[in-house]
Biopython code that builds the backbone (N, CA, C, O; Angstrom):
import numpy as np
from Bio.PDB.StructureBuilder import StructureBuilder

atoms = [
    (1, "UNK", "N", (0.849, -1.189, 0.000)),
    (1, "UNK", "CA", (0.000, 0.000, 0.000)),
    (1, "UNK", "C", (0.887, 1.243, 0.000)),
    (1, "UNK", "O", (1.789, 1.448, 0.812)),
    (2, "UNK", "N", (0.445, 2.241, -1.240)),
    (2, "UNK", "CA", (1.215, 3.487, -0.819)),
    (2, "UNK", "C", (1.577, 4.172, 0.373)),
    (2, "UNK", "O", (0.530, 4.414, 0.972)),
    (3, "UNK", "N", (2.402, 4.533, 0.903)),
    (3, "UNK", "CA", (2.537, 5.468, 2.031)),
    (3, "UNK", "C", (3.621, 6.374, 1.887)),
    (3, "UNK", "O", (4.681, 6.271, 1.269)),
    (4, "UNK", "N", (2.820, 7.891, 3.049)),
    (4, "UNK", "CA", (4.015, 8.256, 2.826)),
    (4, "UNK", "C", (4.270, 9.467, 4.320)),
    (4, "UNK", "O", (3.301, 9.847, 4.979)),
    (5, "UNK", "N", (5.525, 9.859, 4.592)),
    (5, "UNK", "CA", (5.797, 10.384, 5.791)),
    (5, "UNK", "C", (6.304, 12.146, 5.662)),
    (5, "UNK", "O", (6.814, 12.774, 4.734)),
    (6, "UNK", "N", (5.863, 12.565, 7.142)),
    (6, "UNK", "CA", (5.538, 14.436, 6.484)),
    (6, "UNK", "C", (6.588, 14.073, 8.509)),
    (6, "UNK", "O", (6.405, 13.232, 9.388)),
    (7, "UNK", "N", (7.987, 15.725, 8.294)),
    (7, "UNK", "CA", (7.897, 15.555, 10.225)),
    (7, "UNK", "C", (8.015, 16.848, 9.817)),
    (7, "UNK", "O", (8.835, 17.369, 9.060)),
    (8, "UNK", "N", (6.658, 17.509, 10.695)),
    (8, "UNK", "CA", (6.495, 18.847, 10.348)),
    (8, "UNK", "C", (7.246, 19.356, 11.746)),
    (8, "UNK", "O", (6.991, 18.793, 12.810)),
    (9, "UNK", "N", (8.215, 20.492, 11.664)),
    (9, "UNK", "CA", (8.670, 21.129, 12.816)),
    (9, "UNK", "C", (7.794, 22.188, 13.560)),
    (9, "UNK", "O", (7.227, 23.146, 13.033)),
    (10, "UNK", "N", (7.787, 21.859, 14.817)),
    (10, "UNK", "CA", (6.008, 22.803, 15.648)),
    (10, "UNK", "C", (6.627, 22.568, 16.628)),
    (10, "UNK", "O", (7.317, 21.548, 16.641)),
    (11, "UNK", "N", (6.584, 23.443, 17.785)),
    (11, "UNK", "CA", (6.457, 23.164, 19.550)),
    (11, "UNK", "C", (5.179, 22.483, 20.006)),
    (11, "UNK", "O", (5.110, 21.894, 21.085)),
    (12, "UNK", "N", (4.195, 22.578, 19.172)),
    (12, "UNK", "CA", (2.689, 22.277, 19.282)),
    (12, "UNK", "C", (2.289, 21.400, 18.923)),
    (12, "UNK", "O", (1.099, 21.428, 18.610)),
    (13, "UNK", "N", (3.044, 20.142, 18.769)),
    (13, "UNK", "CA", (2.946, 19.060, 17.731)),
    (13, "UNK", "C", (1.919, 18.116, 18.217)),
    (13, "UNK", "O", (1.331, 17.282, 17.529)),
    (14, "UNK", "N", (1.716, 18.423, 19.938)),
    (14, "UNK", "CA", (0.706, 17.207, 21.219)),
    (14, "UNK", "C", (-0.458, 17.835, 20.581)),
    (14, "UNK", "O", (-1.295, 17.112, 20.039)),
    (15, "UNK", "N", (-0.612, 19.296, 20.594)),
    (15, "UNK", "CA", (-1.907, 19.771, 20.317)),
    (15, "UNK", "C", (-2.252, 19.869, 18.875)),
    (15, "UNK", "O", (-3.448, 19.928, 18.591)),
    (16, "UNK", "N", (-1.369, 19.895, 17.930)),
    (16, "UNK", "CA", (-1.812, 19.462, 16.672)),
    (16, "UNK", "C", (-2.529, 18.323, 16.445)),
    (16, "UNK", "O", (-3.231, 18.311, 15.434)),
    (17, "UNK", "N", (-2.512, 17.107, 17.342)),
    (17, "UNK", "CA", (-2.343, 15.910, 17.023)),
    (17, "UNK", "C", (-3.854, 15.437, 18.061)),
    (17, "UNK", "O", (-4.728, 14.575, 18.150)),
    (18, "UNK", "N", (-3.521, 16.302, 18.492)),
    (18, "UNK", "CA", (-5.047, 15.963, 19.628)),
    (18, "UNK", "C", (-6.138, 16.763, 18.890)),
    (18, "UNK", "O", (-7.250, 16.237, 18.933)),
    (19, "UNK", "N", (-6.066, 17.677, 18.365)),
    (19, "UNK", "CA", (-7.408, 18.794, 17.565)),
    (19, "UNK", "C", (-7.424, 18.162, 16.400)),
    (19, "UNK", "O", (-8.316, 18.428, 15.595)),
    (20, "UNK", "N", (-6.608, 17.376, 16.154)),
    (20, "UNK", "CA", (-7.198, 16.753, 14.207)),
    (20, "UNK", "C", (-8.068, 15.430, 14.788)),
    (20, "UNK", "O", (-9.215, 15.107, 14.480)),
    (21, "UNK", "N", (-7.365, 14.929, 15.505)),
    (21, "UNK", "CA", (-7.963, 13.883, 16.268)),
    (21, "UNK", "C", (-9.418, 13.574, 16.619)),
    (21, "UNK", "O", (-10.188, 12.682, 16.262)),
    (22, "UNK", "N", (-9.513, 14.495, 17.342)),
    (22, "UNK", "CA", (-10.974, 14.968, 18.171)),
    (22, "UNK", "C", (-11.779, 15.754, 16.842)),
    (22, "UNK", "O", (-12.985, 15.703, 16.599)),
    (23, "UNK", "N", (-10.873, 16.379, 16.191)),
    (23, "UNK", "CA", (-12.192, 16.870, 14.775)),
    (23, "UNK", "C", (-12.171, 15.588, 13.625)),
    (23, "UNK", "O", (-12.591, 16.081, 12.578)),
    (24, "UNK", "N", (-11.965, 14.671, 13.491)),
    (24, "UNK", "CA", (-11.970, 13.789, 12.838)),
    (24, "UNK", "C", (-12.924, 12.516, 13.763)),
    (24, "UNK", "O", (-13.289, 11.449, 13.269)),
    (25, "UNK", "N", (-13.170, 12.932, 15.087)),
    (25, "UNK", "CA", (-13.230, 11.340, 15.520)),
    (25, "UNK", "C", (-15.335, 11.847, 15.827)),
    (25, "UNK", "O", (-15.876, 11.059, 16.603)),
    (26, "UNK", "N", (-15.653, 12.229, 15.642)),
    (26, "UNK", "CA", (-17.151, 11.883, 15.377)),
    (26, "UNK", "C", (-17.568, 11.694, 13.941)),
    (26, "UNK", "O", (-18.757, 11.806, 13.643)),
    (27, "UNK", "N", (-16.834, 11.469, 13.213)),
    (27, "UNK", "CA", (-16.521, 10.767, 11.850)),
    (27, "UNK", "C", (-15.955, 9.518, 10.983)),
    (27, "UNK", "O", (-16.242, 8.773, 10.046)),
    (28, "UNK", "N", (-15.026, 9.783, 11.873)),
    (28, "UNK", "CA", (-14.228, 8.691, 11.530)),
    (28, "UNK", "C", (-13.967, 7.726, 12.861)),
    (28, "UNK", "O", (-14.349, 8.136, 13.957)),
    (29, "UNK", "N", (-13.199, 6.219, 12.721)),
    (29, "UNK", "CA", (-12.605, 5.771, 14.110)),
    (29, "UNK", "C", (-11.355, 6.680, 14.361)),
    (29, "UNK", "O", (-10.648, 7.192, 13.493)),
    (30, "UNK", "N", (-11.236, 6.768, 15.571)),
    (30, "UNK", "CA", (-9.759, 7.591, 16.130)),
    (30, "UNK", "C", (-9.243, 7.353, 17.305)),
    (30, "UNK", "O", (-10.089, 7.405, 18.198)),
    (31, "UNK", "N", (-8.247, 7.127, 17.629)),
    (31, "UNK", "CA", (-7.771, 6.478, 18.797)),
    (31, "UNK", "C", (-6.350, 7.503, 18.961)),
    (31, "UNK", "O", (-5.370, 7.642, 18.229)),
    (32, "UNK", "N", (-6.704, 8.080, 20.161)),
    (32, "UNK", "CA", (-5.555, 9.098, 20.545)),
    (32, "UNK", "C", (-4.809, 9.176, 21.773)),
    (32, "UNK", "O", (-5.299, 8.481, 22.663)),
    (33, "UNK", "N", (-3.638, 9.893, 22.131)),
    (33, "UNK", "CA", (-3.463, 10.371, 23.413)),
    (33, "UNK", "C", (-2.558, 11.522, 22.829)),
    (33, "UNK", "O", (-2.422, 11.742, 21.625)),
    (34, "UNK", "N", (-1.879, 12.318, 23.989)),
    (34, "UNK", "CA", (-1.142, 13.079, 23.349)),
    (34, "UNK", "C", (0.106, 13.179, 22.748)),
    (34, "UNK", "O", (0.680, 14.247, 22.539)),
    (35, "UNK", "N", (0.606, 11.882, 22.420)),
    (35, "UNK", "CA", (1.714, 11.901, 21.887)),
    (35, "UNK", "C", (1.321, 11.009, 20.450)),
    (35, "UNK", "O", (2.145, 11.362, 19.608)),
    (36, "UNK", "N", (0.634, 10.269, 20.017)),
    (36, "UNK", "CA", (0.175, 9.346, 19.870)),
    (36, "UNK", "C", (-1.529, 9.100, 18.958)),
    (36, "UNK", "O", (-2.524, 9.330, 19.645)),
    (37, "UNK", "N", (-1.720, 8.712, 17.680)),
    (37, "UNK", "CA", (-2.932, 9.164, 17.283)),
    (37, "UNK", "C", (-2.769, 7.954, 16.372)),
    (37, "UNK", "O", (-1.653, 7.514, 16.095)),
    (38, "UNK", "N", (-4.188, 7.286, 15.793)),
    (38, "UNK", "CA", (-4.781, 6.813, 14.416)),
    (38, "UNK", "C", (-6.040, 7.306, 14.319)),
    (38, "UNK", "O", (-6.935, 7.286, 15.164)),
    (39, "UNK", "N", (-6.037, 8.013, 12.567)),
    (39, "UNK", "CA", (-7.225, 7.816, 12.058)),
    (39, "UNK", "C", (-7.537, 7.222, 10.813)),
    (39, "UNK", "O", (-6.840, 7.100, 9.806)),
    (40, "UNK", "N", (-8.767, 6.851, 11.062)),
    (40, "UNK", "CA", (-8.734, 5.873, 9.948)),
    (40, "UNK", "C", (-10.002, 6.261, 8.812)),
    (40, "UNK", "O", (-11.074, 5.659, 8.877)),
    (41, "UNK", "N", (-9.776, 7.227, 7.874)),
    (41, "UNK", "CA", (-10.512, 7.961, 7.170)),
    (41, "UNK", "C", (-10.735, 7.158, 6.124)),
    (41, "UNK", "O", (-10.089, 6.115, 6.021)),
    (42, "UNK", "N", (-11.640, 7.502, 5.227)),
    (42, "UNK", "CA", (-12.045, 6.717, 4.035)),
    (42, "UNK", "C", (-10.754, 7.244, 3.075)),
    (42, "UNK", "O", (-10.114, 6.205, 3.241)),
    (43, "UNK", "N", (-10.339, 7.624, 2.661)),
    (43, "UNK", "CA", (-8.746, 7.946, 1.620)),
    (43, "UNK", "C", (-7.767, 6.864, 2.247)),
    (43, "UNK", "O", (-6.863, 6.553, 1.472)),
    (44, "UNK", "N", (-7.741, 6.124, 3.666)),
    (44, "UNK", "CA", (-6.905, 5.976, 4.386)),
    (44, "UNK", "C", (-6.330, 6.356, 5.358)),
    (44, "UNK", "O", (-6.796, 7.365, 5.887)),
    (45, "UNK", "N", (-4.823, 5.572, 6.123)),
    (45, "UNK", "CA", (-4.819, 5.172, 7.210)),
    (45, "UNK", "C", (-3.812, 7.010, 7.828)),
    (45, "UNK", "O", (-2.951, 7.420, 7.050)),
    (46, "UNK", "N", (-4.043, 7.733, 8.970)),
    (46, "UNK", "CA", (-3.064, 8.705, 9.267)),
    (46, "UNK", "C", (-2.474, 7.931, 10.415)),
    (46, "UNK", "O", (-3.109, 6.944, 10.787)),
    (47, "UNK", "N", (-1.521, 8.189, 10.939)),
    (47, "UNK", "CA", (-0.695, 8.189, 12.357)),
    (47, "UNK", "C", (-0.070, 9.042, 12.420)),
    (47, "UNK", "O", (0.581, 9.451, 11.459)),
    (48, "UNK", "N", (-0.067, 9.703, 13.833)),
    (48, "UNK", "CA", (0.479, 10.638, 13.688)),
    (48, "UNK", "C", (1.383, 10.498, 15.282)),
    (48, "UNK", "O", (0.774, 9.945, 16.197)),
    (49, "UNK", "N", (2.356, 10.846, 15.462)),
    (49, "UNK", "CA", (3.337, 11.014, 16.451)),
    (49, "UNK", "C", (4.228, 12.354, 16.764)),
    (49, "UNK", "O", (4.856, 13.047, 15.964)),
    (50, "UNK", "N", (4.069, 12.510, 18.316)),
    (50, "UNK", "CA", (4.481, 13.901, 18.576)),
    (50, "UNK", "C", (5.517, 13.878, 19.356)),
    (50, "UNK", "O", (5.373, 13.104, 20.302)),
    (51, "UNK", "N", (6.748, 14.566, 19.314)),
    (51, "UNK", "CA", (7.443, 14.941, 20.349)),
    (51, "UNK", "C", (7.649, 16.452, 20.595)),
    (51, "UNK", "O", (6.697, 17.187, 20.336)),
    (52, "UNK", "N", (8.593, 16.898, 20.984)),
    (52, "UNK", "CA", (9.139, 18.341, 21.676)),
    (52, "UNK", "C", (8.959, 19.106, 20.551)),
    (52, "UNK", "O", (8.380, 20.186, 20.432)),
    (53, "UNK", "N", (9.728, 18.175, 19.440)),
    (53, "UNK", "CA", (10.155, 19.502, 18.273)),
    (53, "UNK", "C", (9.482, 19.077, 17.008)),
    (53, "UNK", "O", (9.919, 19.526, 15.948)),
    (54, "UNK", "N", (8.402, 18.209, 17.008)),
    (54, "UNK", "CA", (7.846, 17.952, 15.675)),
    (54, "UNK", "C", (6.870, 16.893, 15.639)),
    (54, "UNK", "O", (6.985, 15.868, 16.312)),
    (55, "UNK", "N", (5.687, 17.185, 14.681)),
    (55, "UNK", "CA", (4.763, 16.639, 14.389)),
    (55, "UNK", "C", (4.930, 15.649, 13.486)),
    (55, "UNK", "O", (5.006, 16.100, 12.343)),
    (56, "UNK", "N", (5.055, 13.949, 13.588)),
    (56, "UNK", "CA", (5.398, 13.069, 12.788)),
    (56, "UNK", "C", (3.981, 12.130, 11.848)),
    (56, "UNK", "O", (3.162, 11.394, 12.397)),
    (57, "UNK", "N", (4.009, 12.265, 11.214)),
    (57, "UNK", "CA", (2.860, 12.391, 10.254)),
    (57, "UNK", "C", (3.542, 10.646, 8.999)),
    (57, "UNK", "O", (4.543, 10.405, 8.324)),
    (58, "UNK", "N", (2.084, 9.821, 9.392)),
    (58, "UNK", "CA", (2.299, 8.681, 8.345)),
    (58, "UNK", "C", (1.086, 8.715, 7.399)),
    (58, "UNK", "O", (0.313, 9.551, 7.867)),
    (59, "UNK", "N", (0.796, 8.413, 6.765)),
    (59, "UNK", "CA", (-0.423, 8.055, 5.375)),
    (59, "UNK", "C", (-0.344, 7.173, 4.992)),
    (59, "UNK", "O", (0.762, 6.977, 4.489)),
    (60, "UNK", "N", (-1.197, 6.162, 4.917)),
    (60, "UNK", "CA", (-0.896, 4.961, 3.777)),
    (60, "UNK", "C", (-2.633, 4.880, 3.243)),
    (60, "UNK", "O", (-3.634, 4.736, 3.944)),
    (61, "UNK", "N", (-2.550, 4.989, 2.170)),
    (61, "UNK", "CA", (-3.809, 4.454, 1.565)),
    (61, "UNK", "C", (-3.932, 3.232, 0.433)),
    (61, "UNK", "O", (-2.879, 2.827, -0.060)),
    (62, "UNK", "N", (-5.167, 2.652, 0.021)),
    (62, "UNK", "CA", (-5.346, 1.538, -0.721)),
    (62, "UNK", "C", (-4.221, 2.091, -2.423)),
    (62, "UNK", "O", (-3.678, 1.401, -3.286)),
    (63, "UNK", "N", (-4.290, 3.262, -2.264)),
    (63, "UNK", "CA", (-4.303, 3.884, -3.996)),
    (63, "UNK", "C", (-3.263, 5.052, -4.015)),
    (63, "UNK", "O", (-3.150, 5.865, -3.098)),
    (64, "UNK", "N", (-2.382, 5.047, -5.368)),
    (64, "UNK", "CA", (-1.314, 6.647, -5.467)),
    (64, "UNK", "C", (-2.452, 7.869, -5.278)),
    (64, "UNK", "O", (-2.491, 8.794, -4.466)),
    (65, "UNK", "N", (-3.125, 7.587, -6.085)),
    (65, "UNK", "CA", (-4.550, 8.766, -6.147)),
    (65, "UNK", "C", (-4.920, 8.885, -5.031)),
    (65, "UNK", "O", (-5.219, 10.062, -4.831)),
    (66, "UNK", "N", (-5.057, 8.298, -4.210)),
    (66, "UNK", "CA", (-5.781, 8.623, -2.935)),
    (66, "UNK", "C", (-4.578, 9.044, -1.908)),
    (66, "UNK", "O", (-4.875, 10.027, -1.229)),
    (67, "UNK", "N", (-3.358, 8.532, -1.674)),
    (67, "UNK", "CA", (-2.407, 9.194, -1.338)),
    (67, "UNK", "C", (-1.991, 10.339, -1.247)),
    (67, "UNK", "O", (-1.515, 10.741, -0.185)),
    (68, "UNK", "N", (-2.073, 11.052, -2.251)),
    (68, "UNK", "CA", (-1.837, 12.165, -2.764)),
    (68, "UNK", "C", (-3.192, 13.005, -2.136)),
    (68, "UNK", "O", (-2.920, 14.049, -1.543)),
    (69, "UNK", "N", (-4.537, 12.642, -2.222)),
    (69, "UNK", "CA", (-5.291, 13.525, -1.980)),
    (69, "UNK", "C", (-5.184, 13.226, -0.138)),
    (69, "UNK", "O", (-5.306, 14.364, 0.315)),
    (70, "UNK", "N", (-5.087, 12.650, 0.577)),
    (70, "UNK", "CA", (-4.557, 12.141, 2.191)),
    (70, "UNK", "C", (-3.625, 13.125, 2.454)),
    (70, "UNK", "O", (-3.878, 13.938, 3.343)),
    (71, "UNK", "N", (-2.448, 13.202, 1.748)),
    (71, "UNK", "CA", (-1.271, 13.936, 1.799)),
    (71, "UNK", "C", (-1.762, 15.422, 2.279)),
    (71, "UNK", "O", (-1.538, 15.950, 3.368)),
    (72, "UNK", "N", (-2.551, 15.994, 1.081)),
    (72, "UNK", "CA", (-3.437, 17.099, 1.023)),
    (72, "UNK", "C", (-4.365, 17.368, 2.330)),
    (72, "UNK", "O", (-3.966, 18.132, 3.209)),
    (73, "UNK", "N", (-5.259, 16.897, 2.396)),
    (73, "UNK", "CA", (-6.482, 16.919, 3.390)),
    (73, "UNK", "C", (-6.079, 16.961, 4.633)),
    (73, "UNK", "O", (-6.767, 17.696, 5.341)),
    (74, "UNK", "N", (-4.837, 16.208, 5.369)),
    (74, "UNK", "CA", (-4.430, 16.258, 6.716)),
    (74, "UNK", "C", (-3.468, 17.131, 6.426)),
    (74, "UNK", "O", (-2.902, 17.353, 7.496)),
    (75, "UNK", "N", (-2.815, 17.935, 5.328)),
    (75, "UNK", "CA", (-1.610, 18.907, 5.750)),
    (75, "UNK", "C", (-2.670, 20.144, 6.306)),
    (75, "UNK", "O", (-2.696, 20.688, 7.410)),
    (76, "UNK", "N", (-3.754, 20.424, 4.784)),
    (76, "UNK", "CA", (-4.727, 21.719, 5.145)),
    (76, "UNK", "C", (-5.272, 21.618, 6.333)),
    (76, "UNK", "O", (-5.311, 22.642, 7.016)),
    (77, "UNK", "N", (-5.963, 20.047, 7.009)),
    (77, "UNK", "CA", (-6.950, 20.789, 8.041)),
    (77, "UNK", "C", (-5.476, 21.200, 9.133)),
    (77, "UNK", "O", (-5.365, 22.410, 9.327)),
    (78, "UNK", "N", (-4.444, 20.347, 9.791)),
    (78, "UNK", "CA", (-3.570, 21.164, 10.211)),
    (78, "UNK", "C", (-3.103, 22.452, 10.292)),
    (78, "UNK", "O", (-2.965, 23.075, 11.345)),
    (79, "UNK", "N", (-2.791, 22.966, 8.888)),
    (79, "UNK", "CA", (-2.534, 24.009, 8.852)),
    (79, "UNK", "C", (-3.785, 25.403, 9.209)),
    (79, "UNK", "O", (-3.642, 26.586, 9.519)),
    (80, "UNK", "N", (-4.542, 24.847, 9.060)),
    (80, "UNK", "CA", (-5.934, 25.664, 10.182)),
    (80, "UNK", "C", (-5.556, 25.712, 11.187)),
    (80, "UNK", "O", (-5.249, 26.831, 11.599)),
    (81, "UNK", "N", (-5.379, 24.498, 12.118)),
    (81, "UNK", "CA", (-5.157, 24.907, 13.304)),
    (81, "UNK", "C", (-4.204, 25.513, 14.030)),
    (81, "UNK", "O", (-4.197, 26.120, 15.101)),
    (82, "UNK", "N", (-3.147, 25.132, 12.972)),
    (82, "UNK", "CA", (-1.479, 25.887, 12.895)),
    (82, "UNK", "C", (-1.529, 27.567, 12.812)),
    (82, "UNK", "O", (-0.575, 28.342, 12.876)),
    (83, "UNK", "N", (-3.051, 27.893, 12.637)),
    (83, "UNK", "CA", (-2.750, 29.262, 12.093)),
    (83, "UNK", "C", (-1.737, 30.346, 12.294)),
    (83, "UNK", "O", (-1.242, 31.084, 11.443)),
    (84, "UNK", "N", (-1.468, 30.287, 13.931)),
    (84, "UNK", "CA", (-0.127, 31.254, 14.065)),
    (84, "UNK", "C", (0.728, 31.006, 13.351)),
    (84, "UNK", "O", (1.183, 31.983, 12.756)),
    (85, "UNK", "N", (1.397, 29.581, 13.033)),
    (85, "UNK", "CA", (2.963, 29.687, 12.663)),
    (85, "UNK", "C", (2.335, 29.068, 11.147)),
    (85, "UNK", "O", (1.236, 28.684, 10.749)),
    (86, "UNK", "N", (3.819, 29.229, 10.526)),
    (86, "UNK", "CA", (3.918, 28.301, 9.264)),
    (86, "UNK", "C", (4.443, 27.244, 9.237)),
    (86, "UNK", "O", (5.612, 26.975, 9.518)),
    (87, "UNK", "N", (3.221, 26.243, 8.735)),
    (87, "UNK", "CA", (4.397, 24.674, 8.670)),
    (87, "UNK", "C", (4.482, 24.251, 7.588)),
    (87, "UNK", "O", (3.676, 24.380, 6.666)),
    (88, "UNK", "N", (5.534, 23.672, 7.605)),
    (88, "UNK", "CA", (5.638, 22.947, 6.456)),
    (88, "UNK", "C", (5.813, 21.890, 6.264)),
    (88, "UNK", "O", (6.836, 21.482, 6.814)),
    (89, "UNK", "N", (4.903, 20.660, 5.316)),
    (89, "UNK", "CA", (4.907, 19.816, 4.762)),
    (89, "UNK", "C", (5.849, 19.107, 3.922)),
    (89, "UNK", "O", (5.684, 19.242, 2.710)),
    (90, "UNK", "N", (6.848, 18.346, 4.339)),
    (90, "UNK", "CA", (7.594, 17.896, 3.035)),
    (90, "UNK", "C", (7.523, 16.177, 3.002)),
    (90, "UNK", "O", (8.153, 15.380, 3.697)),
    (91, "UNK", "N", (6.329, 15.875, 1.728)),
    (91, "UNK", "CA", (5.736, 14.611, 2.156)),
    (91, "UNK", "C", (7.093, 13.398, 1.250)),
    (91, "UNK", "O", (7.494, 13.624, 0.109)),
    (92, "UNK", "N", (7.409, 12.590, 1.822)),
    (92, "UNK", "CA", (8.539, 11.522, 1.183)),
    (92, "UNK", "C", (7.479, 10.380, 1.453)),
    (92, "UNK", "O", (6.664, 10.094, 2.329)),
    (93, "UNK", "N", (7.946, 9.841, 0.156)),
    (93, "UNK", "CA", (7.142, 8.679, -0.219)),
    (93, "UNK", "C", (7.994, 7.090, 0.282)),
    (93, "UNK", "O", (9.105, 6.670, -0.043)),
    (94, "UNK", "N", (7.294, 6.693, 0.880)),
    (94, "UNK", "CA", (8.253, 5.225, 1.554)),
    (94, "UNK", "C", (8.306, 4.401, 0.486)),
    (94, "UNK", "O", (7.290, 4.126, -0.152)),
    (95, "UNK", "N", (9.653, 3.865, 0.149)),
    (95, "UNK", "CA", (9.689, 3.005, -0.962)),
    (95, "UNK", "C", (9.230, 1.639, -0.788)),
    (95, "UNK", "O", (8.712, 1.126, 0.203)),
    (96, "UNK", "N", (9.497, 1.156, -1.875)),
    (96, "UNK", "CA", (8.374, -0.430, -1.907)),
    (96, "UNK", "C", (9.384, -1.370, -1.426)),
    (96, "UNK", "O", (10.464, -1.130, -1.966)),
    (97, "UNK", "N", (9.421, -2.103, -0.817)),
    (97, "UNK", "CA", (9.844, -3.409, 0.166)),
    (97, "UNK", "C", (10.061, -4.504, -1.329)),
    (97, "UNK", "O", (10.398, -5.679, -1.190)),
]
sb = StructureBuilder()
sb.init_structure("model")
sb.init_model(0)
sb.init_chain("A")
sb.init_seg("    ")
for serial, (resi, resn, name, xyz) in enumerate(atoms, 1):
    if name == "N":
        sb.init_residue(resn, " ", resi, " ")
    sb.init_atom(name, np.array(xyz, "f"), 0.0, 1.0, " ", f" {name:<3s}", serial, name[0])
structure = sb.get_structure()
C-alpha cells in the first residue's frame, strides 16, 4: 500500500495531534493520546506522532490517487489549526519493500 511520511517542525505538535484527532473522531474511528494518534478515514490510514520539536505524520492508503489527496487533506486541516505559525509539509514517499 502506498505510504508516505511528512515531520512537520512545531512546539505544538501534542496539540496538533489531539485537535485533528478529536475533529476527525465523530466521523471517523480515532484512537488518541497526546503523543500518539490513528485515524482511519475513508482515503486511508493517518498516524500521527508527537514529540518536543515535531509533528510526525504517516499516510498509507489503498491507492497513489488517494495518497496524494490524504497527503493534502491532513496537511490543510492542520494548517488551520497551525494558524499562528507556518508549517511545512515535506511529504517523502516510503519506498516499496
Amino acid at each position: 500500500m502506498p505510504t508516505s511520511h511528512a515531520d512537520v517542525v512545531t512546539e505544538h505538535a501534542s496539540r496538533y495531534l489531539q485537535q485533528l484527532c478529536k475533529h476527525w473522531a465523530h466521523k471517523f474511528p480515532v484512537a488518541f493520546d497526546p503523543n500518539h494518534g490513528t485515524i482511519d478515514l475513508s482515503l486511508g490510514r493517518t498516524v500521527l506522532d508527537a514529540d518536543p520539536a515535531a509533528l510526525h505524520i504517516a499516510v498509507t492508503a489503498d491507492e497513489a490517487s488517494s495518497l496524494e489527496r490524504l497527503e493534502t487533506v491532513v496537511a490543510h486541516h492542520i494548517k488551520r489549526f497551525a494558524f499562528r505559525e507556518e508549517l511545512t509539509f515535506d511529504w517523502r514517499k516510503a519506498s516499496a519493500a
